[in-house]
KOLVEX-569030 format. One record per residue (C-alpha): residue in one letter; x, y, z. Coordinates in steps of 0.25 Angstrom, whole numbers, padded with zeros to 4 digits. Layout:
BEGIN
+-----+-------+-------+-------+
: res :     x :     y :     z :
+-----+-------+-------+-------+
:   a :     X :     Y :     Z :
...
+-----+-------+-------+-------+
REM end
This chain:
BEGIN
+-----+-------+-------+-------+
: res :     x :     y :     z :
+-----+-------+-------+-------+
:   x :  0000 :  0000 :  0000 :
:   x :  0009 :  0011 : -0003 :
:   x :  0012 :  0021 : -0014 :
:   x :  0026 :  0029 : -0017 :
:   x :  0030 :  0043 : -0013 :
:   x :  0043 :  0049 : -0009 :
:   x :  0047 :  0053 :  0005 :
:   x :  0053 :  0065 :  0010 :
:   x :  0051 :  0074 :  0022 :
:   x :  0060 :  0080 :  0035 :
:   x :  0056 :  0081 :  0049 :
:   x :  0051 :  0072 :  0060 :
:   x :  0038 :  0068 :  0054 :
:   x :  0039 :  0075 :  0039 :
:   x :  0047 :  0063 :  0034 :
:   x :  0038 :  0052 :  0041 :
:   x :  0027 :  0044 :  0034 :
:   x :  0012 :  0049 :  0038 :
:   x :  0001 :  0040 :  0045 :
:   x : -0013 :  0041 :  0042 :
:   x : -0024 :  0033 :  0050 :
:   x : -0037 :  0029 :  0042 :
:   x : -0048 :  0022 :  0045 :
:   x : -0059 :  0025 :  0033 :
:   x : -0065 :  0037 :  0040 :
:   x : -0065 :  0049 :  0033 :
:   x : -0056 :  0057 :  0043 :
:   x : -0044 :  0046 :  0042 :
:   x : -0045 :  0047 :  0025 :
:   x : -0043 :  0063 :  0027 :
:   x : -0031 :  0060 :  0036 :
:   x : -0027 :  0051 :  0026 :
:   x : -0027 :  0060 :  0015 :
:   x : -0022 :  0073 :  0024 :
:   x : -0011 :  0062 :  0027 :
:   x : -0009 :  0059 :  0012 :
:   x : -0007 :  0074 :  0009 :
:   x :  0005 :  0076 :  0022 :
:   x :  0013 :  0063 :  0017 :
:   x :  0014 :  0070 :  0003 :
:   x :  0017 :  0082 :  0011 :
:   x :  0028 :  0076 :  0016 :
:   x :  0031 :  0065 :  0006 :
:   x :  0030 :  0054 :  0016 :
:   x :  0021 :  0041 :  0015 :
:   x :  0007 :  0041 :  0023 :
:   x :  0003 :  0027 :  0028 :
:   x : -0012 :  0024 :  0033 :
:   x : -0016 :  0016 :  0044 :
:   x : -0027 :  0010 :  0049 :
:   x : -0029 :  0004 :  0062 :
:   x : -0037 : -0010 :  0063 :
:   x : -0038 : -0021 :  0073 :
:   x : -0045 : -0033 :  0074 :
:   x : -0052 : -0032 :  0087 :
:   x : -0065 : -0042 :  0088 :
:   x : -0075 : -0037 :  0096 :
:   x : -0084 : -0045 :  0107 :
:   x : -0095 : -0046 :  0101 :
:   x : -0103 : -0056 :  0093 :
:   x : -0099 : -0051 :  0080 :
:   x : -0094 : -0057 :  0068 :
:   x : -0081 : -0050 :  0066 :
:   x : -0071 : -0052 :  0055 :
:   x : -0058 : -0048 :  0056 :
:   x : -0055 : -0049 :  0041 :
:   x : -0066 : -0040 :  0036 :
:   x : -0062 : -0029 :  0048 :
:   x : -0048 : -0030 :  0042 :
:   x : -0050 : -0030 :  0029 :
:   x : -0059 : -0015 :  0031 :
:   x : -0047 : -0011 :  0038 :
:   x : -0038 : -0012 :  0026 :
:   x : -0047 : -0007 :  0017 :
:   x : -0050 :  0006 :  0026 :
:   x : -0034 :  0008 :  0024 :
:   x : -0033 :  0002 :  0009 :
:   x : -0042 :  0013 :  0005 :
:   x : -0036 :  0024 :  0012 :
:   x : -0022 :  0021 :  0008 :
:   x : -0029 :  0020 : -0008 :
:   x : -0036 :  0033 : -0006 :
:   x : -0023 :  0041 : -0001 :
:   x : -0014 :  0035 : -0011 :
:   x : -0026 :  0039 : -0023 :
:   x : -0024 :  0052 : -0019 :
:   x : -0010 :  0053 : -0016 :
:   x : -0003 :  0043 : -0026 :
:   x :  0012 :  0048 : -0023 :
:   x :  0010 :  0045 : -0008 :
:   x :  0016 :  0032 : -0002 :
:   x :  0004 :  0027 :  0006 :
:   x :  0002 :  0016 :  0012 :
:   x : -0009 :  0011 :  0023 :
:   x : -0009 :  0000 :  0034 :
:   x : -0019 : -0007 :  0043 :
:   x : -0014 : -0005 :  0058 :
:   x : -0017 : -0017 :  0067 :
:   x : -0020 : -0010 :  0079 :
:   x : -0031 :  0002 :  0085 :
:   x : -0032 :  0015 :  0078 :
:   x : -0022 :  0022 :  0089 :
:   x : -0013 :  0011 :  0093 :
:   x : -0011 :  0011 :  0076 :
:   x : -0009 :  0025 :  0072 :
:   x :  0001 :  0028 :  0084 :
:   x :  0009 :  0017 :  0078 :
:   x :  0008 :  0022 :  0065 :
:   x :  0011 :  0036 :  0068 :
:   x :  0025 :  0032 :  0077 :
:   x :  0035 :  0031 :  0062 :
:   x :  0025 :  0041 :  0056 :
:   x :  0026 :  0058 :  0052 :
:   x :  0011 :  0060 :  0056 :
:   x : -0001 :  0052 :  0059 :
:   x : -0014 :  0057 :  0054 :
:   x : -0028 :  0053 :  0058 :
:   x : -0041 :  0058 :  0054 :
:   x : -0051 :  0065 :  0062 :
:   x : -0066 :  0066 :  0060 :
:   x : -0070 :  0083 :  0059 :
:   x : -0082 :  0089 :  0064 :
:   x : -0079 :  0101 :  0055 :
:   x : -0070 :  0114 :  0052 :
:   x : -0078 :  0119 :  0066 :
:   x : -0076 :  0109 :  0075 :
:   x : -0067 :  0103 :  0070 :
:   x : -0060 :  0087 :  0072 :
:   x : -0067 :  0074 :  0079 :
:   x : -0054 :  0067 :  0085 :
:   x : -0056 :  0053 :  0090 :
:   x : -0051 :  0045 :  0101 :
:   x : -0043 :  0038 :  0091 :
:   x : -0036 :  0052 :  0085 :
:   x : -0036 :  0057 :  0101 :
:   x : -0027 :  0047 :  0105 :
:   x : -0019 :  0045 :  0092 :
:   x : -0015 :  0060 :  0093 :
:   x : -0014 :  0059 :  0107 :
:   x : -0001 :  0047 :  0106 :
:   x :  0004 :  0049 :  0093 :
:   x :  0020 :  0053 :  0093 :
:   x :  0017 :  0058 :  0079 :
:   x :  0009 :  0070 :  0074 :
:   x : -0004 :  0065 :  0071 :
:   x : -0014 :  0073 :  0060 :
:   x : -0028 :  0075 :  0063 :
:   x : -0038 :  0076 :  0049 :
:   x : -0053 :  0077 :  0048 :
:   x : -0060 :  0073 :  0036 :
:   x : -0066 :  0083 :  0030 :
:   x : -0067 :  0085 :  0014 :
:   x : -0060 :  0099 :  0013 :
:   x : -0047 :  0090 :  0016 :
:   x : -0047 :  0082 :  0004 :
:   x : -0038 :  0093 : -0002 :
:   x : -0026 :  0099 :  0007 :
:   x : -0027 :  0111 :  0010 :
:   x : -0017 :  0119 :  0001 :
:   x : -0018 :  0131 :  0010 :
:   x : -0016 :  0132 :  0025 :
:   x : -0006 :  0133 :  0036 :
:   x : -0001 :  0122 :  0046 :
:   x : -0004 :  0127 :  0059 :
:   x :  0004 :  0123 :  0073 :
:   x :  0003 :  0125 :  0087 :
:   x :  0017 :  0129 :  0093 :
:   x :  0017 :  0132 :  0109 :
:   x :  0029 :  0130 :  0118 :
:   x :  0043 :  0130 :  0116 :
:   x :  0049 :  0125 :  0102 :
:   x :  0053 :  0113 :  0107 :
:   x :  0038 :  0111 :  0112 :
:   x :  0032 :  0112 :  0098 :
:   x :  0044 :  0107 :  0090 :
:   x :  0036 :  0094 :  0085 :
:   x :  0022 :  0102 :  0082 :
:   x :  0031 :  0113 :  0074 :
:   x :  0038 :  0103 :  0067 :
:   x :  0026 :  0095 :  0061 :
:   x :  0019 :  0108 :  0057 :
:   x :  0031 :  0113 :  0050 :
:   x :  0035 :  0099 :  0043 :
:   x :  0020 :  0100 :  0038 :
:   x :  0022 :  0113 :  0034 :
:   x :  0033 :  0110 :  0026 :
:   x :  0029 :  0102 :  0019 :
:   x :  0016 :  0105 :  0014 :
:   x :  0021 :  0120 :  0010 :
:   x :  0013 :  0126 :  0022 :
:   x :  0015 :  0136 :  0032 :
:   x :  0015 :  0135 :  0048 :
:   x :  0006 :  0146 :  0056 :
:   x :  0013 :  0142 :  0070 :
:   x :  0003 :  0145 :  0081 :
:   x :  0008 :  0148 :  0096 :
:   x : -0004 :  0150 :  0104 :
:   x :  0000 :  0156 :  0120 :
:   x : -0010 :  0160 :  0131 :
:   x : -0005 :  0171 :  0144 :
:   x :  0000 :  0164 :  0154 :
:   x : -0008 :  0164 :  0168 :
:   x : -0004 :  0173 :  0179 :
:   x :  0004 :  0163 :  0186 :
:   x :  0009 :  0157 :  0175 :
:   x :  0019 :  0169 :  0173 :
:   x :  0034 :  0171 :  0180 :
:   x :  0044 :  0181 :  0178 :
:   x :  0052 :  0172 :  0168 :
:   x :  0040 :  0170 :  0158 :
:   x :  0036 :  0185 :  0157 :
:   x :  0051 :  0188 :  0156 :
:   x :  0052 :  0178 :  0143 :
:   x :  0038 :  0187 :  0137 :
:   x :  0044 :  0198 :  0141 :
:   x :  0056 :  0195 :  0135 :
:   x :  0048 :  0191 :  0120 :
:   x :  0039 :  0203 :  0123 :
:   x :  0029 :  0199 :  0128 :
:   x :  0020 :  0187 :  0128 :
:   x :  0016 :  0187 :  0112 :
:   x :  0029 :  0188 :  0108 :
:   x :  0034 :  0178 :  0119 :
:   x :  0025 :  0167 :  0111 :
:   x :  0027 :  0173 :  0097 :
:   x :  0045 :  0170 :  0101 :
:   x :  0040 :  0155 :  0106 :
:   x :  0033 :  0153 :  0091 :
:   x :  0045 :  0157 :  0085 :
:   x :  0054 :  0150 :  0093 :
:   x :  0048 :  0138 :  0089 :
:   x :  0045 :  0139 :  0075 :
:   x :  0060 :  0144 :  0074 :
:   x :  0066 :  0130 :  0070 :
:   x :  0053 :  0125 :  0059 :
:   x :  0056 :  0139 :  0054 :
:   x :  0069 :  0135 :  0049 :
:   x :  0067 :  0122 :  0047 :
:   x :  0055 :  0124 :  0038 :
:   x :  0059 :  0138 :  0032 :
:   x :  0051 :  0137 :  0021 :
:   x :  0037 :  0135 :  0030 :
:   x :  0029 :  0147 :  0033 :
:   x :  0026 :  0149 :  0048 :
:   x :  0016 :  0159 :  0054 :
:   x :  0018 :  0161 :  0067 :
:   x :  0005 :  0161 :  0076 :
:   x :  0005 :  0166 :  0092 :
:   x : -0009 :  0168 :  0097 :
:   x : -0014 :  0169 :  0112 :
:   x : -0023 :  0157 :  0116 :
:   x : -0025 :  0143 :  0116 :
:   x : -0017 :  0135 :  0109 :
:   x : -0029 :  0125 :  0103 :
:   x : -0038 :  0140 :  0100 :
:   x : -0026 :  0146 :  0093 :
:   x : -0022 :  0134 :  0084 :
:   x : -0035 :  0131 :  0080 :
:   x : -0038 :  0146 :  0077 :
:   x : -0026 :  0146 :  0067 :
:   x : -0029 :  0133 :  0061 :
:   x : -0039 :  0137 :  0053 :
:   x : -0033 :  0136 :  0039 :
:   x : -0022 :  0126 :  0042 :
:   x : -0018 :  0114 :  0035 :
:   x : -0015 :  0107 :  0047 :
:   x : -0013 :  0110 :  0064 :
:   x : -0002 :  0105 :  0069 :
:   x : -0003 :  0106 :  0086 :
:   x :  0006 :  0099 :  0096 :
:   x :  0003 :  0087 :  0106 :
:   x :  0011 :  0084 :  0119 :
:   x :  0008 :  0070 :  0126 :
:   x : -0003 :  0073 :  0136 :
:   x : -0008 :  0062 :  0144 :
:   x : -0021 :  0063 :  0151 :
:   x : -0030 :  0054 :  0160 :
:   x : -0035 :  0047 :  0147 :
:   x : -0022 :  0045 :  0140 :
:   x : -0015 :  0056 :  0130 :
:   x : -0021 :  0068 :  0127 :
:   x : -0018 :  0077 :  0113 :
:   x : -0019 :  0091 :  0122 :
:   x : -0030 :  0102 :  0120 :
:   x : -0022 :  0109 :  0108 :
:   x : -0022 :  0098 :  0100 :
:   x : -0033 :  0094 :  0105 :
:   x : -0041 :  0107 :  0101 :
:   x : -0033 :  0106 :  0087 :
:   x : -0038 :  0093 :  0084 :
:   x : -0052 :  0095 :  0085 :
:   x : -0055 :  0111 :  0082 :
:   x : -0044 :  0111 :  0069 :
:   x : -0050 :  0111 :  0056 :
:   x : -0036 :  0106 :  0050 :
:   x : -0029 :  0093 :  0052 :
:   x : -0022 :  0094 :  0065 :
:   x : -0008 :  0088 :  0067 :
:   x : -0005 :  0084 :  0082 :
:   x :  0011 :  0083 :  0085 :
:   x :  0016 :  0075 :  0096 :
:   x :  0026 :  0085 :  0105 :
:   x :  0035 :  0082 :  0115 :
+-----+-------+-------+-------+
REM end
């Protein structure tokens, strides 16, 4: 199941093979596709997987594991012959995974650039529906992982339209958001609006050194406006030839990314591991981009 293209690319995750999770829904054959378009991108193969395992169930049922299994290949056989209709150059190939939905796609992802997944979409308005399945997948996956709805305006890529990334912190604490949005960037010819969202401290929250250092930029604006550039500094020189806007507004972080995501090509937001009482957690800005974005949202693993 394969068919021939070349192979280039730089960086951690532009030189790596892309995974694409289908299951016959709607939603996974738009991330197929969005899939499809970022490997030619990036002249890297795209592989397609779907997760099936034969698990009897307790009931009085006549259940037959060769016609379950023969759906399963047919859900992926057909994907693979749609993607590689459309995009004849592409080296595709697609695979039947032995195992649940999450157990599978983590172990794709592990040797992969990105993994993308579909997500069913209430709407421009309100935006994604994520499932358990995606919750959980973003939540552990040690890749970036790439959000698509299905939605009919997608079947043609928008030619138009900034990638979009949240930058907050120190450089060293968005070094692997910034990097994915700029590798994107590059190669698909577009430019980064860099978005640095900051909120006033409260009272007891501030101390002689801390005003010092505002005071020292000129105040707190121009205190966040130095940290954006500080960490943009080194995609600046690495990708010279990718536009940046740089973005410093006052609010929260989830308000402000999606209130400048409006006309993206994709939003690219950061995830640290959170655990909670019910096992990992994505965080509220990811969290708010997943849902509320009317653009495919990539969520990077940090730190």
């Amino acid at each position: 199941m394969t068919r021939e293209a070349h192979r280039t690319g730089e960086g951690d995750t532009a030189s790596r093979g892309i995974v694409a999770g289908v299951d016959g829904s709607p939603e996974s054959l738009a991330a197929a596709e969005w899939a499809a378009r970022e490997a030619e991108h990036r002249a890297v193969p795209l592989r397609l997987v779907h997760a099936w395992r034969w698990e009897p169930l307790d009931l009085p049922l006549v259940q037959d594991r060769e016609s379950q299994e023969r759906v399963a290949e047919e859900v992926v056989h057909a994907a693979e012959t749609e993607i590689a209709g459309r995009h004849p150059e592409l080296k595709v190939t697609a695979d039947v995974l032995p195992d649940t939905p999450v157990a599978a796609l983590l172990d794709a992802q592990t040797g992969a650039g990105m993994l993308v997944i579909g997500s069913r979409g209430y709407g421009a308005v309100a935006g994604f529906l994520l499932g358990s399945y995606g919750q959980q997948i973003i939540a552990a996956a040690t890749r970036p992982v790439v959000a698509v709805r299905a939605r009919e305006e997608q079947a043609a890529e928008p030619s138009a339209g900034e990638i979009v990334v949240g930058q907050h912190g120190t450089p060293e604490d968005s070094e692997d958001v910034l990097r994915f949005a700029f590798e994107t960037a590059a190669a698909r010819g577009a430019s980064v609006r860099a978005v640095r969202a900051w909120s006033l401290p409260p009272l007891f929250a501030y101390s002689p050194a801390s005003l010092r250092l505002a005071d020292e930029a000129g105040g707190l604006v121009p205190f966040e406006e130095k940290a954006l550039r500080a960490a943009l500094a080194p995609w600046r020189e690495r990708y010279p030839r990718v536009q940046v806007v740089e973005h410093v507004e006052l609010g929260s972080a989830g308000q402000v990314l999606l209130s400048n995501s409006g006309a993206a090509q994709l939003l690219v937001v950061g995830r640290r591991a959170k655990r909670g009482a019910l096992g990992q957690r994505i965080g509220s800005v990811a969290h708010a981009a997943l849902h509320l974005a009317p653009c495919p949202v990539a969520v990077v693993p940090q730190g």
